[in-house]
N, C-alpha and C positions, 0 to 999 in steps of 0.2 A: 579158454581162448576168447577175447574179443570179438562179440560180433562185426561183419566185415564195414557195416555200417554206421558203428561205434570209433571206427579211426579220424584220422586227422581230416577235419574239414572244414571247408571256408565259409562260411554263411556270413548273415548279420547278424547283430544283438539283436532283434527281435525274433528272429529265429532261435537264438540261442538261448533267450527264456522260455519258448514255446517247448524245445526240446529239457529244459532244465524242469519245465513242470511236467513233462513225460515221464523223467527219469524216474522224477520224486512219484509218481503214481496218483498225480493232481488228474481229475477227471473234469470238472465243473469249472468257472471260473463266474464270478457275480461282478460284473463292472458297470462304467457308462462310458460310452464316447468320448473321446478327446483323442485331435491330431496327433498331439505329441505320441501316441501312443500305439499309432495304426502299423509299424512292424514288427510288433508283437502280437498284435492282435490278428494278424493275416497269418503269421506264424501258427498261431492258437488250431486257426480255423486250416490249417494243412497237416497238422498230426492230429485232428480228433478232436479235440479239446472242447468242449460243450460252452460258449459263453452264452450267459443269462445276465440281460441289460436291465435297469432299472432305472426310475424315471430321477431319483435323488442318487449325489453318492453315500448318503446318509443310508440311506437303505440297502444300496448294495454292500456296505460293511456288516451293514445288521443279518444280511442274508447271508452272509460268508461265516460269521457266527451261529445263526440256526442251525446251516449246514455242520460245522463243529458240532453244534450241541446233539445232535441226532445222531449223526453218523458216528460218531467220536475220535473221527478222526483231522483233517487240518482242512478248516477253511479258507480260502481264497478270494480277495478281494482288487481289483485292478480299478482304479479310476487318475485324471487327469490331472496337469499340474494345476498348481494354484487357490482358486474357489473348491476344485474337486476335491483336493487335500484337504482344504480345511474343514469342508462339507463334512468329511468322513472321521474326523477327528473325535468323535463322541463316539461312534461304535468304535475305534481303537481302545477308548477309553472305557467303555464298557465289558470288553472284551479282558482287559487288564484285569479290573476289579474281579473279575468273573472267571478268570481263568480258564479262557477259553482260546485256544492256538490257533489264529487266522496271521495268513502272511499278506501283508498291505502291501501292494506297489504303487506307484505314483509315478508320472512323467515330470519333468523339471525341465526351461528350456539348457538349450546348450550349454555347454561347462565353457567354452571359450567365449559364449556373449554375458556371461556372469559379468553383475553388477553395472549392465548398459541398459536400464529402464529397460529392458525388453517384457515383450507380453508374456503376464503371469509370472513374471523374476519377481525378485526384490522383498522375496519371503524365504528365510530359513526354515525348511520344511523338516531339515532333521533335526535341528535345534528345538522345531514345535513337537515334533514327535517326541522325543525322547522322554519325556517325563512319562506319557500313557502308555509306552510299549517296551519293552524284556530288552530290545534291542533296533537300533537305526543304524540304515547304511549308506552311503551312495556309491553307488559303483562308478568308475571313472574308466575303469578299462573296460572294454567288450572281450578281452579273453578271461574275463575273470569273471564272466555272469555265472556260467555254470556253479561254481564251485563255492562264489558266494552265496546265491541264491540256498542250495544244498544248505550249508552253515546256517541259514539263518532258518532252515524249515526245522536243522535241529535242534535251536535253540527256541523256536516256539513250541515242540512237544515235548524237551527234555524239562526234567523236574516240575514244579507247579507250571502247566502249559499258559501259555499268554501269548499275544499278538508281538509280531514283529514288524516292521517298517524298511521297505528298500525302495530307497530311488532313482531313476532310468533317466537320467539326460536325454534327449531326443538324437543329440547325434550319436551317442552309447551306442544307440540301440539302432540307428543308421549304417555306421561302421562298420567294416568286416572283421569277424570276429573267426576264431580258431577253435573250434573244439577239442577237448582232448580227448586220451583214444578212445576210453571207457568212461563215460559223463557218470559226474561223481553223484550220488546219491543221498539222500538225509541217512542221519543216523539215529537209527530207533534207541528209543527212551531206554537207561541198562537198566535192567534189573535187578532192585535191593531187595534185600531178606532183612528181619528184625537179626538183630545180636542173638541169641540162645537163653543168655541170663534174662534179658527185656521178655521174652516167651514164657518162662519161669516164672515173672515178676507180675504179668495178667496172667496168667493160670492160677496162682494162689492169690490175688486178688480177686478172681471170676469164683474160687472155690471160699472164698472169705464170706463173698456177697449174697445177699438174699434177691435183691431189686436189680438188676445189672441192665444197662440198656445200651443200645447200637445206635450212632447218628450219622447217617451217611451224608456225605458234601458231595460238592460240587467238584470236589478232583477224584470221588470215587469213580465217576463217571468214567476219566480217561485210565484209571490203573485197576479196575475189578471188573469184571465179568459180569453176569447173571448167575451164572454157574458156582463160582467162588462164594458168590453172596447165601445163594442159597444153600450151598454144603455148611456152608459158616453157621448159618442160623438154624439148620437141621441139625449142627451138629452140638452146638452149644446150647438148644431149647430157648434163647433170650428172645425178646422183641425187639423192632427195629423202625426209626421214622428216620423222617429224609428231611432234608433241605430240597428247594422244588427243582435244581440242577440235577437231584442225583435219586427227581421218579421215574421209576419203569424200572429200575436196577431189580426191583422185588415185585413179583407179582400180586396186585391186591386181596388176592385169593389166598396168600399163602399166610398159612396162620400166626407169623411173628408181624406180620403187617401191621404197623401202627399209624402209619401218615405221619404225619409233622409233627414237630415238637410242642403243638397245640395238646398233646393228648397228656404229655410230662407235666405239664400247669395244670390239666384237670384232673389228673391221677395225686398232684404233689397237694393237691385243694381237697382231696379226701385223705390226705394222712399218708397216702402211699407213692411218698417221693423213692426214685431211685436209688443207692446206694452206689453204685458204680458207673460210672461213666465213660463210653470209648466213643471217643470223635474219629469217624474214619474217612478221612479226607477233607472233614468239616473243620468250619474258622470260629470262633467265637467274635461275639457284635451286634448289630443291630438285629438281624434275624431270632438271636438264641437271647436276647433280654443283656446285651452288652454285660455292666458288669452286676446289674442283678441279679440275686442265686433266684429268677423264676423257675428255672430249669437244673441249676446244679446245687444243689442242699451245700452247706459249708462241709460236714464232715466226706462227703460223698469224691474218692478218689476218682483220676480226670487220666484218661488215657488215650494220647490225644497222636494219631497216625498225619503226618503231612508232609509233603514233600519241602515249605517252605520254613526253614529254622526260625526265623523270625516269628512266627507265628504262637513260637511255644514260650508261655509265661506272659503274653501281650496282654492280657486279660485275667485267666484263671490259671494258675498254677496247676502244670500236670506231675503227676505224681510218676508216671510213664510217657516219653515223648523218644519217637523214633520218624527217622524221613524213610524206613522203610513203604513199598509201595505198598498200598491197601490191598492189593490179592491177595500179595505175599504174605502181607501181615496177616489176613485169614486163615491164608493153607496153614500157614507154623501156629497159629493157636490151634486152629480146626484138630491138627496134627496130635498136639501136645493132650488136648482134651481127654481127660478118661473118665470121666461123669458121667452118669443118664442125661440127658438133654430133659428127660420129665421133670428134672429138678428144678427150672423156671419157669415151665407151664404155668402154675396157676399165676405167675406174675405177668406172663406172655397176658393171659387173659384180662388181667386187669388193666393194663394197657390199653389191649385193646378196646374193652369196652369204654374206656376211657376216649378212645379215639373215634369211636361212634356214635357218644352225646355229644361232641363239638358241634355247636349251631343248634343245640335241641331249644334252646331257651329261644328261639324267635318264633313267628307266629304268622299266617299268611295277612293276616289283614292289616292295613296301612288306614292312616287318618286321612290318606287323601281318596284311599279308593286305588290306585295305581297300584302298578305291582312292587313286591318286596323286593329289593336285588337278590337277597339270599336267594330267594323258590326261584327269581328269572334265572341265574348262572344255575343253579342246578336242573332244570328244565332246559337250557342249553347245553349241558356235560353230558343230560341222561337221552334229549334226542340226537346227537351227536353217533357217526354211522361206529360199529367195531372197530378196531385197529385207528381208530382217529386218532392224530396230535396234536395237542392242546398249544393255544398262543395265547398268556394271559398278559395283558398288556397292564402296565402299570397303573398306578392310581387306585382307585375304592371296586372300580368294575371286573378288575384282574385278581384284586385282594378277595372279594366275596367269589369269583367262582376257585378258589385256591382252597375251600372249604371241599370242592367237590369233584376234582381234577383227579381221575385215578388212572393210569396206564399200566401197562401191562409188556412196554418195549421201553429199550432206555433212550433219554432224550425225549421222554413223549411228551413233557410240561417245558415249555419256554418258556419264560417269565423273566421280569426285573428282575434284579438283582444292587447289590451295593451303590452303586452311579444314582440308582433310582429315576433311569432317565424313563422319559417317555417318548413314546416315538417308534420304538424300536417294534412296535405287534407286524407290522406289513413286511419290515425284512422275514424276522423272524418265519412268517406265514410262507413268503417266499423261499428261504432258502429248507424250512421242513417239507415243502411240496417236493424241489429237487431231489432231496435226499431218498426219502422213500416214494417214487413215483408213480403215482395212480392212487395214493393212498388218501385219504382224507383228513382236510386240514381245517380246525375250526379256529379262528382268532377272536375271542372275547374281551371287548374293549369298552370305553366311556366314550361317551359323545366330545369331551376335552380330545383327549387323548387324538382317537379316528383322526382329528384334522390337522395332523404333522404333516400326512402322506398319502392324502386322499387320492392321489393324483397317480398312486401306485394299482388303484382298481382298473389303470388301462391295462397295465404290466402283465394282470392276472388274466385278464380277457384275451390280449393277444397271445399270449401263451397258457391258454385253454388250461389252467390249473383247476384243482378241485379243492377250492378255497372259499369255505363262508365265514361272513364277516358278521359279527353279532354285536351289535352296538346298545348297551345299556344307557338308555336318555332319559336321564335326567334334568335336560339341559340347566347344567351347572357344570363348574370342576367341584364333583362333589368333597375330595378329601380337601380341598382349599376351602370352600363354605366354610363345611362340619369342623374345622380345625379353627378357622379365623370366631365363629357363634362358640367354640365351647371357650375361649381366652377372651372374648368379650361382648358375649352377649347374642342371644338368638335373633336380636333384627341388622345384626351386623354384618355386612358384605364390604368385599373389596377387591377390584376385578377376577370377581369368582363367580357371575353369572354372564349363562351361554343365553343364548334363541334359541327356540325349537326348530330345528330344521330338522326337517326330512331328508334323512342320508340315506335311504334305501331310492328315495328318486335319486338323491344327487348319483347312484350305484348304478342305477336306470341308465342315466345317459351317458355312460361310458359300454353299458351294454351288458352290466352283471342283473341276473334275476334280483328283482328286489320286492321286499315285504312288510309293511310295519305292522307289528301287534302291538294288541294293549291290553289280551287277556293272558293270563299263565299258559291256561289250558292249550293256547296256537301256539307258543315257542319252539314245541318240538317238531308238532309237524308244518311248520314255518322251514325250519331247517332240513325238512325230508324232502319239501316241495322244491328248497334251492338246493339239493343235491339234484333230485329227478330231473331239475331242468337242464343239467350236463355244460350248466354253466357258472361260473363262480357266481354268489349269491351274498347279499347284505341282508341281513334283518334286524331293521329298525325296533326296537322295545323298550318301551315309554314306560317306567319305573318309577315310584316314590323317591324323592328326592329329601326327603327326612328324615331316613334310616341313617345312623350312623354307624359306619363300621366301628366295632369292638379295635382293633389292631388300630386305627386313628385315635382313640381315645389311649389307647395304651403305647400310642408313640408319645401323644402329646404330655402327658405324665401327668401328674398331677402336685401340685406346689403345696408345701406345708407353710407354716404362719411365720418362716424367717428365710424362704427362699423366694428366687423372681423362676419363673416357667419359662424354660426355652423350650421351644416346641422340636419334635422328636431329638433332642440330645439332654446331659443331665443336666438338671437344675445348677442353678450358683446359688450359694448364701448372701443377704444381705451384707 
């Protein structure tokens, strides 16, 4: 029977979103101010609802994201019409690529002053969504928030998750609105099982194989456990790397642990490329060597788990393709398995030690005297407190600590992704503080980068987060330098050089602990001094700026005697 509080009643649309994000089991909400917006937001703050404001709406999408990405379950994002929406247009787009389930809402003004020059009209805001999100809505009736809102949270966590887009006319959400008796609720993601033949079809493929290896993605994240992961790989003896969405899934500790598919290149460079291949929630592209076999040998069968059909044959032909969910698709091999698992040991090993000379060929010392970025990111991972989550913010400063980023909960690595945007480290920092609370959060970023959202160091002071910010300064955008000198030459620039500024003062006067080093040796306990101080912390670290990363040189490609170099996509022939 319906509770008695669940029957017919009169409120407004703003109430009636605050109770539609109750129903759904939304806890947090990441927005910024706007009028349009304030009865729902009063709503918010009368059933419980935690809102967390940030200074950009750029960053409050981006924190509605971290949140997804940690927690694994649906992000929230609320910002204003107009600039707000458009503000926030890149974390929807981000969020797309990445497959990550945040629901956007947005104020718009009135439906009856449409198309009268009024303030912040005269912009089709689902027409601009639509391309970057699963789905766009505008709700026009206030008795129809509930149940659309509902719809649309199921269609950002059902199948590949991705962001969806709804938005509130100001009188919607003024208006009196009717709830119905029992406020309807999302409906959780169904659960698939592979076919029984497709389970046959990897079991004597896995029993064919001598090399077999596991590549977890970014949608293992929302459809595998910890649990499932690791029966799967205790049970089948193989090794396993990740994509940086889908660290934490495997304990570093645990002995199929390989890291990234950095180690398949250094293992395939000594003769012992893989043989079998299972994508399990992973996309082939830019991360896995597009349509280079760096990582999949030609004869090496491709068994590839995703929820999005599109995805299979877009690149490398799978010999196996199911939109079964990736648990499931464990339990039923896990199941089907009647091998020792010590039958891939010794290959488990060579993987791994594959995965533990990545980055052995550099060296601490630099021609300038400054520090390496390699040793500075790994002196920031290694003084970095237990149970930390890692923010690697885009560009050369995120790419070198991704060499040393190990967690041990899922969700503990944020990082770019496909968009390749930059920007996104501050949400990201913010919305992983929310999600696990009290816990520690470190964001490693470039001195480029840091100055999207500088302005978000008040965000973290006034809401006393345990957030340090580690700034590799180089003052340059190093991947833009090191990219424009190797296509034409090392005295060549073009707005790719920074000033040296001091962002641990700039940290200063917003009121975070701040620190610059310039020796390796103080990185770590630079970072132990801005935990102790019980207040968010910057540390400024002044690094060589003529390292180039390996993965820049290996985006940029390199051009034979009849092609022109496009930089990171593939060449064209003359």
């Amino acid at each position: 029977m319906a509770d008695a509080d669940d029957r017919h009643r009169t409120t407004d649309g703003g109430m009636a979103v605050a109770r539609a994000m109750k129903a759904a089991g939304v806890t947090t909400i990441f927005a910024l101010h706007g009028g349009h917006l304030d009865a729902a937001f009063k709503g918010f703050l009368d059933e419980g609802i935690t809102l967390v404001d940030t200074r950009h709406e750029a960053c409050a999408g981006h924190a509605a994201e971290g949140w997804a990405r940690v927690t694994g379950g649906l992000g929230v994002c609320m910002i204003t019409a107009g600039p707000g929406f458009t503000n926030a247009l890149t974390s929807m787009a981000n969020a797309r690529l990445d497959g990550v389930p945040v629901l956007f809402m947005a104020g718009a003004p009135p439906l009856r002053e449409e198309a009268l020059n009024v303030l912040q009209g005269g912009v089709d805001q689902i027409a601009m969504a639509r391309p970057v999100v699963k789905h766009a809505i505008r709700i026009t009736d206030p008795h129809r928030i509930a149940d659309q809102l509902a719809n649309a949270i199921t269609i950002a966590l059902g199948g590949r998750p991705g962001p969806v887009f709804v938005e509130l006319p100001i009188d919607v959400l003024a208006k009196s609105a009717e709830l119905p008796e029992v406020m309807p609720k999302p409906v959780a993601p169904v659960p698939t099982a592979p076919m029984p033949e497709q389970v046959d079809t990897v079991v004597a493929l896995l029993k064919k194989a001598r090399r077999p290896v596991a590549i977890l993605g970014g949608l293992a994240r929302y459809q595998a456990t910890q649990a499932q992961v690791a029966a799967f790989l205790d049970t089948l003896g193989i090794p396993v790397v990740h994509s940086s969405r889908a660290l934490g899934l495997v304990d570093p500790a645990h002995p199929a642990y390989a890291h990234d598919p950095s180690a398949i290149a250094v293992a395939g460079a000594e003769g012992q490329s893989p043989d079998l291949i299972l994508m399990l929630g992973s996309r082939f592209g830019l991360f896995l060597g597009g349509r280079t076999r760096t990582f999949f040998p030609e004869d090496a069968p491709i068994v590839q788990v995703h929820a999005d059909v599109a995805e299979f044959g877009l690149i490398h032909e799978p010999a196996v393709a199911t939109t079964a969910q990736v648990g499931a698709f464990m339990d039923a091999v896990a199941a089907a398995w009647d091998e020792p698992a010590a039958r891939f040991h010794s290959w488990r090993d060579v993987l791994r030690t594959a995965a533990s000379t990545v980055g052995s060929e550099f060296v601490e010392e630099t021609a300038s005297g400054k520090i390496n970025p390699y040793f500075a990111t790994r002196a920031a991972v290694e003084g970095s407190p237990e149970g930390t989550s890692f923010v690697l913010e885009g560009g050369e400063a995120g790419l070198w600590a991704g060499y040393h980023a190990r967690v041990a909960h899922p969700g503990g690595v944020l990082t770019f992704g496909q968009l390749g945007a930059l920007g996104i480290g501050f949400g990201f920092a913010l919305g992983a503080a929310y999600a696990r609370p009290g816990k520690p959060v470190v964001q490693i970023t470039g001195d480029g980068a840091v100055g999207f959202h500088l302005q978000e160091f008040e965000t973290m002071v006034r809401q006393r987060l345990p957030i340090v910010t580690v700034v590799m300064n180089n003052s340059c955008w190093g991947q833009s330098i090191h990219g424009q000198q190797i296509l034409y030459g090392p005295n060549y620039n073009c707005l790719s050089v920074l000033g040296d500024i001091k962002y641990h003062e700039i940290a200063q006067g917003f009121g975070l602990y701040g620190e610059r080093v310039t020796t390796l040796e103080d990185i770590g306990p630079a970072i132990a001094r801005a935990f102790a101080s019980g207040k968010p912390g910057c540390i400024d670290v002044v690094i060589d700026a003529d390292l180039v990363l390996p993965m820049t040189s290996a985006m940029l490609g390199e051009a034979g005697p009849d092609e022109v170099m496009v930089p990171y996509y593939e060449n064209f022939k003359l």
